[in-house]
mmCIF file of the N, C-alpha and C atoms, coordinates in Angstrom:
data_MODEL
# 
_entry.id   MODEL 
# 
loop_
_atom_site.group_PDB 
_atom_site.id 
_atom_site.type_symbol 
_atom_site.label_atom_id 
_atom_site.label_alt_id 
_atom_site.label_comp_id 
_atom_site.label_asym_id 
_atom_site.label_entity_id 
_atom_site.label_seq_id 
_atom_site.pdbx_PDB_ins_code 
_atom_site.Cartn_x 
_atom_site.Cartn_y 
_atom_site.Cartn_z 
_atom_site.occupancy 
_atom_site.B_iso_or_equiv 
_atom_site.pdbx_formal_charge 
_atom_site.auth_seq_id 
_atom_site.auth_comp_id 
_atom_site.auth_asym_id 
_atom_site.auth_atom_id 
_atom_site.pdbx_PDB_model_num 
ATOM 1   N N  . UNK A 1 1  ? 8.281  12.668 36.912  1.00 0.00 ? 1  UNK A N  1 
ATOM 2   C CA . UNK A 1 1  ? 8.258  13.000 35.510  1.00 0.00 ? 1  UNK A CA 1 
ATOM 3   C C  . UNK A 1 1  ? 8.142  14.510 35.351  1.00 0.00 ? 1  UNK A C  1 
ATOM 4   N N  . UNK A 1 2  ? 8.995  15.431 34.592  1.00 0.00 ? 2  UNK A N  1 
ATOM 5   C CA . UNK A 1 2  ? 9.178  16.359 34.459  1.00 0.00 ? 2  UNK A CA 1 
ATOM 6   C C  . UNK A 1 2  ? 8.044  17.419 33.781  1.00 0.00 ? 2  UNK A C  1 
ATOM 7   N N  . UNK A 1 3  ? 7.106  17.952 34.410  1.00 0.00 ? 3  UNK A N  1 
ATOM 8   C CA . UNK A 1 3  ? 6.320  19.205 33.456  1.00 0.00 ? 3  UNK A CA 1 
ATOM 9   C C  . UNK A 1 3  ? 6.612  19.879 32.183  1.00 0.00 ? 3  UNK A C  1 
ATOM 10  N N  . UNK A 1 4  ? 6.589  19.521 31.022  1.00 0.00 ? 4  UNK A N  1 
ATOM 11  C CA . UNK A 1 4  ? 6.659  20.537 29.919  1.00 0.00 ? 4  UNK A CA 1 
ATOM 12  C C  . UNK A 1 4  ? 5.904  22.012 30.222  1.00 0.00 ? 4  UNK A C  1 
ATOM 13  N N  . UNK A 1 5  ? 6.720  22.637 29.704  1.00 0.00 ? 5  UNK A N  1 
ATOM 14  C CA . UNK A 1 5  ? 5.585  24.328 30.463  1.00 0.00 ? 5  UNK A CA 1 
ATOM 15  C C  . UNK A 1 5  ? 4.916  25.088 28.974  1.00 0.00 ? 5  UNK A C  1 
ATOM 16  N N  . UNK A 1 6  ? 4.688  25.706 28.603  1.00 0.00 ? 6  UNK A N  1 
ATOM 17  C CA . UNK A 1 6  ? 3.974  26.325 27.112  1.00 0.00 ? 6  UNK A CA 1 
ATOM 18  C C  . UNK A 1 6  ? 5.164  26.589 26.763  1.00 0.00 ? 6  UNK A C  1 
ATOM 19  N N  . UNK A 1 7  ? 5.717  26.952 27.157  1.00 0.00 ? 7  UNK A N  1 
ATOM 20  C CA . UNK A 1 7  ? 7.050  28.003 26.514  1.00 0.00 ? 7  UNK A CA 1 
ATOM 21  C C  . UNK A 1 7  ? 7.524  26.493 26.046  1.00 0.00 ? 7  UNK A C  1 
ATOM 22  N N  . UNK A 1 8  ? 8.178  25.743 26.719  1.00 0.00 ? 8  UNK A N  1 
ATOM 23  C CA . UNK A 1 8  ? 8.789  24.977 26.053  1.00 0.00 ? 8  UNK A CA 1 
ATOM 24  C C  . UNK A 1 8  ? 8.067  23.944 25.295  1.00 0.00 ? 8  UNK A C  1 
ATOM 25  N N  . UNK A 1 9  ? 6.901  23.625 25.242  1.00 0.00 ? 9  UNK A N  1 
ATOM 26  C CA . UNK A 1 9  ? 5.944  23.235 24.017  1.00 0.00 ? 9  UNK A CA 1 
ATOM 27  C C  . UNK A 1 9  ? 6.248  23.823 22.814  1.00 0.00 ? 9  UNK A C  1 
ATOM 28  N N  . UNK A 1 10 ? 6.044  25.365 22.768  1.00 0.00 ? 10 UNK A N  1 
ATOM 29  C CA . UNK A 1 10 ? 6.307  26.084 21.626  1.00 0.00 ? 10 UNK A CA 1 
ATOM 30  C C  . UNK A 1 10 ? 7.587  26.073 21.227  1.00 0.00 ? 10 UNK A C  1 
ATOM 31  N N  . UNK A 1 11 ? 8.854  25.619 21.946  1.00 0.00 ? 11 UNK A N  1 
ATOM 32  C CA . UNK A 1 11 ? 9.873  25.753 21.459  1.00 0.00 ? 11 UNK A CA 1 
ATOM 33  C C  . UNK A 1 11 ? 10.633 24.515 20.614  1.00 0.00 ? 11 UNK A C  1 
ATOM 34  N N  . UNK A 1 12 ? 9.631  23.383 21.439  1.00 0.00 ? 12 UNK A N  1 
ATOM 35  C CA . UNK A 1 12 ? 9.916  22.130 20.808  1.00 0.00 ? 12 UNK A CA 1 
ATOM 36  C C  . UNK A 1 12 ? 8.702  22.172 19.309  1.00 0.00 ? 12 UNK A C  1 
ATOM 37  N N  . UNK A 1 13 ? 7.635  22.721 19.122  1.00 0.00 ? 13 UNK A N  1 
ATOM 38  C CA . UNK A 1 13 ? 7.091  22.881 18.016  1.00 0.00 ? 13 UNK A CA 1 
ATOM 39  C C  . UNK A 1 13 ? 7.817  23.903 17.047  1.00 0.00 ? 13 UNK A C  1 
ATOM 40  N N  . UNK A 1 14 ? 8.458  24.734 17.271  1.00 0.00 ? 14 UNK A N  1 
ATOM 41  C CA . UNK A 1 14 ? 9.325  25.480 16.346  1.00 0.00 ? 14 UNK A CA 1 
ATOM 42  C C  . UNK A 1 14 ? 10.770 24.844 15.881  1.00 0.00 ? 14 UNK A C  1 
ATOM 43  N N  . UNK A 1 15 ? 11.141 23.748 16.728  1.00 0.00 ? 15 UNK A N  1 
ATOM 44  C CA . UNK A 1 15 ? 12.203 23.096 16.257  1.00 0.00 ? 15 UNK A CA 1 
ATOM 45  C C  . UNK A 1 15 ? 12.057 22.059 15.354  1.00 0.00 ? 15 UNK A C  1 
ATOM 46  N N  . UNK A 1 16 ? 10.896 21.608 15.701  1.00 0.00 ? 16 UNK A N  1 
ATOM 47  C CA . UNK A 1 16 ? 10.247 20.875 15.052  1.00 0.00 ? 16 UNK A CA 1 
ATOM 48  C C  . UNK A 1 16 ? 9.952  21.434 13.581  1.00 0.00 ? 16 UNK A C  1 
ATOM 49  N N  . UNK A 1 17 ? 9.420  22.279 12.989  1.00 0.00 ? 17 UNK A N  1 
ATOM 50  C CA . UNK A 1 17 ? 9.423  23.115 11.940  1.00 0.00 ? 17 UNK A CA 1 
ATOM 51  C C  . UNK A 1 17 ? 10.452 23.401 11.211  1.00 0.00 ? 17 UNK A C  1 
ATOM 52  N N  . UNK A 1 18 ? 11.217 24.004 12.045  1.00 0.00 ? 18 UNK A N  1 
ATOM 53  C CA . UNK A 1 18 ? 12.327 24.502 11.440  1.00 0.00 ? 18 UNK A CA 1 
ATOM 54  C C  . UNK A 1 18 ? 13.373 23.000 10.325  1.00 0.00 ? 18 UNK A C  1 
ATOM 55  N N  . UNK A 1 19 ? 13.364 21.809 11.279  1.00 0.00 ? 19 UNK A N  1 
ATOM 56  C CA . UNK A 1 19 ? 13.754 20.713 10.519  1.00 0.00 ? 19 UNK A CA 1 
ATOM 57  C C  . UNK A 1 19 ? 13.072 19.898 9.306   1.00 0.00 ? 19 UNK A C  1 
ATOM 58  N N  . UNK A 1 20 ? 11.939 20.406 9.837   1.00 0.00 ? 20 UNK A N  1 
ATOM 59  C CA . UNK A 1 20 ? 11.064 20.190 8.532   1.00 0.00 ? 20 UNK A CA 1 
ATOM 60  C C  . UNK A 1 20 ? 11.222 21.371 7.010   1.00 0.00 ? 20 UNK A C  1 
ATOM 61  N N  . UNK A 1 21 ? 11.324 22.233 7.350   1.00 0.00 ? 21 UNK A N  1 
ATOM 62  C CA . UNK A 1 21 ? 11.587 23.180 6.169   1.00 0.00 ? 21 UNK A CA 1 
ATOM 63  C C  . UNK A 1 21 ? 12.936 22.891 6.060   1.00 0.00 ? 21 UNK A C  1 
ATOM 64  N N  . UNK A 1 22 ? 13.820 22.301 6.671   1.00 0.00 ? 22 UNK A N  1 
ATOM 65  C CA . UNK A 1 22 ? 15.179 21.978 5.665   1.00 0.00 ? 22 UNK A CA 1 
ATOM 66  C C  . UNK A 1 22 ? 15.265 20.633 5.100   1.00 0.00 ? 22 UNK A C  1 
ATOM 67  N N  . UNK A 1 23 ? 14.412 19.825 5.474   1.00 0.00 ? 23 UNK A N  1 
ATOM 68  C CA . UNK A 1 23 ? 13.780 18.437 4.896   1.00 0.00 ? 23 UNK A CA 1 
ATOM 69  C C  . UNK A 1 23 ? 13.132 19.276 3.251   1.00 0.00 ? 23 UNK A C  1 
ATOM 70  N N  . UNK A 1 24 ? 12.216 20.250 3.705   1.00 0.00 ? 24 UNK A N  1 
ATOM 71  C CA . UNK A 1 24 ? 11.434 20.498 2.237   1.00 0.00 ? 24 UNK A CA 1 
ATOM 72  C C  . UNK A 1 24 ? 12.489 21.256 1.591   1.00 0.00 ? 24 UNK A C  1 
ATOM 73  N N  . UNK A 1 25 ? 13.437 22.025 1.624   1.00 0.00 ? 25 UNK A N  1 
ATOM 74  C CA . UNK A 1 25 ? 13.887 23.034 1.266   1.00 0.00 ? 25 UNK A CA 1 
ATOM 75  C C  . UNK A 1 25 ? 14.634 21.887 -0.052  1.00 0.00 ? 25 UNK A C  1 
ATOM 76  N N  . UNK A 1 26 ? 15.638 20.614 1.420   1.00 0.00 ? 26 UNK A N  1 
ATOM 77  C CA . UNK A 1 26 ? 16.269 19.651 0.627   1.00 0.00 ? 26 UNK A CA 1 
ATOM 78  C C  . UNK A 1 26 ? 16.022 19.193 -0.948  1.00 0.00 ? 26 UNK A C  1 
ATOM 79  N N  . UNK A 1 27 ? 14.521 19.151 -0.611  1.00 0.00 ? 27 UNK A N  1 
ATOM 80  C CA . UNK A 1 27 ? 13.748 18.196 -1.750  1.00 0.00 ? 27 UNK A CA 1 
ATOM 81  C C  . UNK A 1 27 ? 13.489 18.995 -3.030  1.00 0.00 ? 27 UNK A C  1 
ATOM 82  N N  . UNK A 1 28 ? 13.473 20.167 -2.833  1.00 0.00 ? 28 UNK A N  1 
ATOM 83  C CA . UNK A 1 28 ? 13.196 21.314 -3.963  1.00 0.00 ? 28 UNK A CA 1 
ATOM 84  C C  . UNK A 1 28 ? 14.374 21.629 -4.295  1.00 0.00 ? 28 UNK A C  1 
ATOM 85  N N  . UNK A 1 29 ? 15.430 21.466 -3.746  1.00 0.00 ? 29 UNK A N  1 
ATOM 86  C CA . UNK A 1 29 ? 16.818 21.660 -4.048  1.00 0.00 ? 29 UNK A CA 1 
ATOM 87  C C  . UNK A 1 29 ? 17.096 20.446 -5.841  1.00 0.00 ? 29 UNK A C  1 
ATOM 88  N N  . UNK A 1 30 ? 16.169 19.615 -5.271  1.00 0.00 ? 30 UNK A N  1 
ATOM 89  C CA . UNK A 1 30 ? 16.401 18.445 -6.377  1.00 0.00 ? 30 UNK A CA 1 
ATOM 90  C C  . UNK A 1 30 ? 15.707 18.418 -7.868  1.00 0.00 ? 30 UNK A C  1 
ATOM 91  N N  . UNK A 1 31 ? 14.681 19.680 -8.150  1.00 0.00 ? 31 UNK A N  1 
ATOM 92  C CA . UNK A 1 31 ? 14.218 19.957 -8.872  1.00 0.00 ? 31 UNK A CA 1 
ATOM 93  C C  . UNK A 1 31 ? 13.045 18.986 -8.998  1.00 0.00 ? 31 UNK A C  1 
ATOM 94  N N  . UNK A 1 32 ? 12.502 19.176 -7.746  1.00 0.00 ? 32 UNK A N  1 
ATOM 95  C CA . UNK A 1 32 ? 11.177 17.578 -8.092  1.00 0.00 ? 32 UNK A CA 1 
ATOM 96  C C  . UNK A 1 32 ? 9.959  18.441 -9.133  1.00 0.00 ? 32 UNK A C  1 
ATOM 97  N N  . UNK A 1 33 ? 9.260  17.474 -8.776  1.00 0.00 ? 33 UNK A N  1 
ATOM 98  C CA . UNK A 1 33 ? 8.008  17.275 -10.113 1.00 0.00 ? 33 UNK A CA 1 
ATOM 99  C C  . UNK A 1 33 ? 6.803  18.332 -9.183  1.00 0.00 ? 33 UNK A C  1 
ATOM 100 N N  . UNK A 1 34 ? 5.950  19.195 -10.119 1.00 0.00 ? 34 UNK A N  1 
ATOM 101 C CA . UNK A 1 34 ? 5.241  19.392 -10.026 1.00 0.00 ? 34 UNK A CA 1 
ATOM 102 C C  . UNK A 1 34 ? 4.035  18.792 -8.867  1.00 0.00 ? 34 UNK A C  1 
ATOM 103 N N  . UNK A 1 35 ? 3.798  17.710 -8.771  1.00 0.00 ? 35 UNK A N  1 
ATOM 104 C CA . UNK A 1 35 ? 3.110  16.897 -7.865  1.00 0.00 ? 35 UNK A CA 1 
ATOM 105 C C  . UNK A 1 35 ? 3.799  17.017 -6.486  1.00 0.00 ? 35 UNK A C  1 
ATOM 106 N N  . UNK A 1 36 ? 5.022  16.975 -6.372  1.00 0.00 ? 36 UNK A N  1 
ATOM 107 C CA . UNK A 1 36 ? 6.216  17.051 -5.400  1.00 0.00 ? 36 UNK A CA 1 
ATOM 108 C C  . UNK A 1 36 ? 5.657  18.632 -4.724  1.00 0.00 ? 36 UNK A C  1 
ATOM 109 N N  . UNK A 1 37 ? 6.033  19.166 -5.617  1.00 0.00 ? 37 UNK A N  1 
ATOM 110 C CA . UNK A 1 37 ? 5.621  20.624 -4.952  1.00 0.00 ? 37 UNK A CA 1 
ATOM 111 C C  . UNK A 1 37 ? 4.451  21.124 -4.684  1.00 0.00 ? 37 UNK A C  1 
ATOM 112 N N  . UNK A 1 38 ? 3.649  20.722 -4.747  1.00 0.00 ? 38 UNK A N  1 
ATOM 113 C CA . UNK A 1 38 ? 2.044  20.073 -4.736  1.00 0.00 ? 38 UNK A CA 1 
ATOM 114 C C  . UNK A 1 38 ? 1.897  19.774 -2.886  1.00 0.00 ? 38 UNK A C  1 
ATOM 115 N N  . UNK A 1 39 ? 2.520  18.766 -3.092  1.00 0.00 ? 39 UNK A N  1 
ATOM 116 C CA . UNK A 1 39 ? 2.557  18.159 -1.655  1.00 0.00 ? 39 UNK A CA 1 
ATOM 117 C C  . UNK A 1 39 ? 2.974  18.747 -0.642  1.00 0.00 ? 39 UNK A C  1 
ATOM 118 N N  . UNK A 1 40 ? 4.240  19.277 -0.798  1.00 0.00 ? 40 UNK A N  1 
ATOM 119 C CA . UNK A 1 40 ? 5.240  20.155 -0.080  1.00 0.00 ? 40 UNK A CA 1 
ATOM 120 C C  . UNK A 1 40 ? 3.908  21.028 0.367   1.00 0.00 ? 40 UNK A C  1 
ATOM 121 N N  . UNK A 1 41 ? 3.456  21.727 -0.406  1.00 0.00 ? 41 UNK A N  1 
ATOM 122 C CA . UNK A 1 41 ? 2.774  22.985 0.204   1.00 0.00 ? 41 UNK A CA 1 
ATOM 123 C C  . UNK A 1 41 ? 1.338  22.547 0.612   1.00 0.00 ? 41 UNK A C  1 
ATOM 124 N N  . UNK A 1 42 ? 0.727  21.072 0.608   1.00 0.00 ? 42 UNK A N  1 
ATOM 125 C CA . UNK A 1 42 ? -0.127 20.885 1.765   1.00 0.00 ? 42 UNK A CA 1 
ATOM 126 C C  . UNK A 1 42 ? 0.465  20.674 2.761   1.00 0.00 ? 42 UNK A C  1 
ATOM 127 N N  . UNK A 1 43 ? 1.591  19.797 3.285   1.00 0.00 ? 43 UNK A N  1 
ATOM 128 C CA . UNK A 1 43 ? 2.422  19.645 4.080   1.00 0.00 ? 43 UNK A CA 1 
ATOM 129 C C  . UNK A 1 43 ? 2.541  21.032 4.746   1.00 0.00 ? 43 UNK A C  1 
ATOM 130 N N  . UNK A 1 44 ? 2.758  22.029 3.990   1.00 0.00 ? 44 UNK A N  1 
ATOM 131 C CA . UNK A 1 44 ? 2.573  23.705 5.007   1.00 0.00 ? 44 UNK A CA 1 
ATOM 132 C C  . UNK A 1 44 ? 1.856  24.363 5.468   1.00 0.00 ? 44 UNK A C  1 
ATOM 133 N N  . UNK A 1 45 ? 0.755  23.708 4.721   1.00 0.00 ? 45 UNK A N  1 
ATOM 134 C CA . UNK A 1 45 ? -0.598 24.481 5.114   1.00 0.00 ? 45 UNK A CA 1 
ATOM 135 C C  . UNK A 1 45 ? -0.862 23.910 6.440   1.00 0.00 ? 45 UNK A C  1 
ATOM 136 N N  . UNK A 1 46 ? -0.224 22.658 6.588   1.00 0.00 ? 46 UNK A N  1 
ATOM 137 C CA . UNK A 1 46 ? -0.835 21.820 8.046   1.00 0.00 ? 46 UNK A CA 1 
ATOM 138 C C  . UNK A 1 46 ? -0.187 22.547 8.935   1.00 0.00 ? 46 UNK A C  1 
ATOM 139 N N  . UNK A 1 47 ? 1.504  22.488 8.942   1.00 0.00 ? 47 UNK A N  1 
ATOM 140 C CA . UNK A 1 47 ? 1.768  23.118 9.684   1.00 0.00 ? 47 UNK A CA 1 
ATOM 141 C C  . UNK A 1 47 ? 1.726  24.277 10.399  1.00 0.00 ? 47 UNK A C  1 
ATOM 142 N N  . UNK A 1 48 ? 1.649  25.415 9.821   1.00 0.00 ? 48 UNK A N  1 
ATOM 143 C CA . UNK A 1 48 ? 1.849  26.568 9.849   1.00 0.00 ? 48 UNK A CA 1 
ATOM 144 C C  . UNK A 1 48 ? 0.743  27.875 9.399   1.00 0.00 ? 48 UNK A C  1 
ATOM 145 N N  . UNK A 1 49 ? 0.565  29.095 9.784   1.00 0.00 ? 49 UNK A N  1 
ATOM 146 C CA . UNK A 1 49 ? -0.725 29.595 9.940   1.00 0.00 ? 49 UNK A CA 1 
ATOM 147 C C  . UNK A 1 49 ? 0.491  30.412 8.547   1.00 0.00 ? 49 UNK A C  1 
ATOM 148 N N  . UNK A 1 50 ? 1.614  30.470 8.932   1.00 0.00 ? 50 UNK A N  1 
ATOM 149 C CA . UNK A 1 50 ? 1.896  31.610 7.806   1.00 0.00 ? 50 UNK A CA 1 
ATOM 150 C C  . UNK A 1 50 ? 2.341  30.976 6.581   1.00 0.00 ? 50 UNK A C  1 
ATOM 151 N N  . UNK A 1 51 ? 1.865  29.718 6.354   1.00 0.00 ? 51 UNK A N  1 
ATOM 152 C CA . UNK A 1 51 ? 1.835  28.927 4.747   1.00 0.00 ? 51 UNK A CA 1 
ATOM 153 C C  . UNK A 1 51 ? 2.179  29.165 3.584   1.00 0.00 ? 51 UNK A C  1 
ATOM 154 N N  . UNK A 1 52 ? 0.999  30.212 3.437   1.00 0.00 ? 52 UNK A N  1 
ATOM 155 C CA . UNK A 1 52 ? 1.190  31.177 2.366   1.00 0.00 ? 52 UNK A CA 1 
ATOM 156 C C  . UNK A 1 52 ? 2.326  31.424 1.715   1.00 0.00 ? 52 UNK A C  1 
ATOM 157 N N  . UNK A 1 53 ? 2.714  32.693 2.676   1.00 0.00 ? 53 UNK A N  1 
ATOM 158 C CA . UNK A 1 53 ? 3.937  33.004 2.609   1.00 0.00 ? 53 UNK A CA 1 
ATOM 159 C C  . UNK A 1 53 ? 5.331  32.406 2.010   1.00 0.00 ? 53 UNK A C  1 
ATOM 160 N N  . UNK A 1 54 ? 5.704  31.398 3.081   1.00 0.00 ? 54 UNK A N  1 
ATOM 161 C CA . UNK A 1 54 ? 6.183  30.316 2.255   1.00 0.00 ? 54 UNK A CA 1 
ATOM 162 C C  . UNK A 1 54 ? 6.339  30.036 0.933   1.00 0.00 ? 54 UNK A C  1 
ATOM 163 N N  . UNK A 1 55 ? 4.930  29.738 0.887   1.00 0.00 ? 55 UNK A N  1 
ATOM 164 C CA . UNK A 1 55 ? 4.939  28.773 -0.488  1.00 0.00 ? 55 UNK A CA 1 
ATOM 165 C C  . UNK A 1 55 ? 5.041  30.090 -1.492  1.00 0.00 ? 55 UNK A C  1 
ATOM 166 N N  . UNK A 1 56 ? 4.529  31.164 -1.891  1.00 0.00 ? 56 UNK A N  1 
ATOM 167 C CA . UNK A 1 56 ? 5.127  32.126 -2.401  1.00 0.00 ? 56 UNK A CA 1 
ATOM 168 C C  . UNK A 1 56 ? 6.474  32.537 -2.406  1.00 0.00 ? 56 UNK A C  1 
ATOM 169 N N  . UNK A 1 57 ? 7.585  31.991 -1.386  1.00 0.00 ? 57 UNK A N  1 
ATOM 170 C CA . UNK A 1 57 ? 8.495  32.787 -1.479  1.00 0.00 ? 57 UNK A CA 1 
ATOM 171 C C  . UNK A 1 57 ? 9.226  31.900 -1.803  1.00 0.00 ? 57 UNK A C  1 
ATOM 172 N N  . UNK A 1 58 ? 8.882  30.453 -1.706  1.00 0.00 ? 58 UNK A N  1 
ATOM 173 C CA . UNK A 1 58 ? 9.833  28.976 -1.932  1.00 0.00 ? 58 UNK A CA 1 
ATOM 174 C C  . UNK A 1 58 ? 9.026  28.998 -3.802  1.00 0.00 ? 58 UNK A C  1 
ATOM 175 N N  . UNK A 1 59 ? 8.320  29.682 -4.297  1.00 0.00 ? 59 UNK A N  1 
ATOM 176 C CA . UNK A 1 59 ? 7.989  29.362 -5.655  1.00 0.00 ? 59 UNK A CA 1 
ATOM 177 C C  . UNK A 1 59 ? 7.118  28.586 -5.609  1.00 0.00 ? 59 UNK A C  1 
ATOM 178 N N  . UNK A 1 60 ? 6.587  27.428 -5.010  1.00 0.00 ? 60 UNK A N  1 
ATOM 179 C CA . UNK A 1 60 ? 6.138  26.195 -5.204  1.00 0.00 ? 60 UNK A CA 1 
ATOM 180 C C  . UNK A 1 60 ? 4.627  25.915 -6.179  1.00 0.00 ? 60 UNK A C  1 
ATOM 181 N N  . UNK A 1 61 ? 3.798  27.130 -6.201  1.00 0.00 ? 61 UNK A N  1 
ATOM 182 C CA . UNK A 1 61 ? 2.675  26.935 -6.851  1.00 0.00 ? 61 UNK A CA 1 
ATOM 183 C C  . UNK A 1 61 ? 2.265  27.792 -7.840  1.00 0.00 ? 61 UNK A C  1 
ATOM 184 N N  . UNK A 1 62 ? 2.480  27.560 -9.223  1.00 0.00 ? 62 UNK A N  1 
ATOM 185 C CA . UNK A 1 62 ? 2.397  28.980 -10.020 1.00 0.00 ? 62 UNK A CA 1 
ATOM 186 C C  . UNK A 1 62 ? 1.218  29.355 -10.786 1.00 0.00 ? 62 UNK A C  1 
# 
């Protein structure tokens, strides 16, 4: 059985991400509800240390 090494941990966690923000990106594309965008940006906070950011630059919380 093959060793995962860090490097490729981190690379499968960034791919991982990356499909997820075009999953969320999708959904805001649709003009959801307030609550929707709500969610979206706990959903970022889990993921990601730079959250914030994000959610400021995707609009999501005003």
């Amino acid at each position: 059985m093959p060793v995962i090494s860090e490097r490729g941990k981190e690379l499968k966690r960034r791919r991982h991400r990356r499909k997820a923000y075009t999953k969320f990106k999708a959904i805001l594309a649709k003009n959801p509800s307030a609550d929707m965008k709500a969610h979206i940006a706990s959903k970022l906070r889990k993921m990601t240390p730079s959250a914030e950011l994000l959610i400021e630059e995707w609009k999501l919380l005003s």
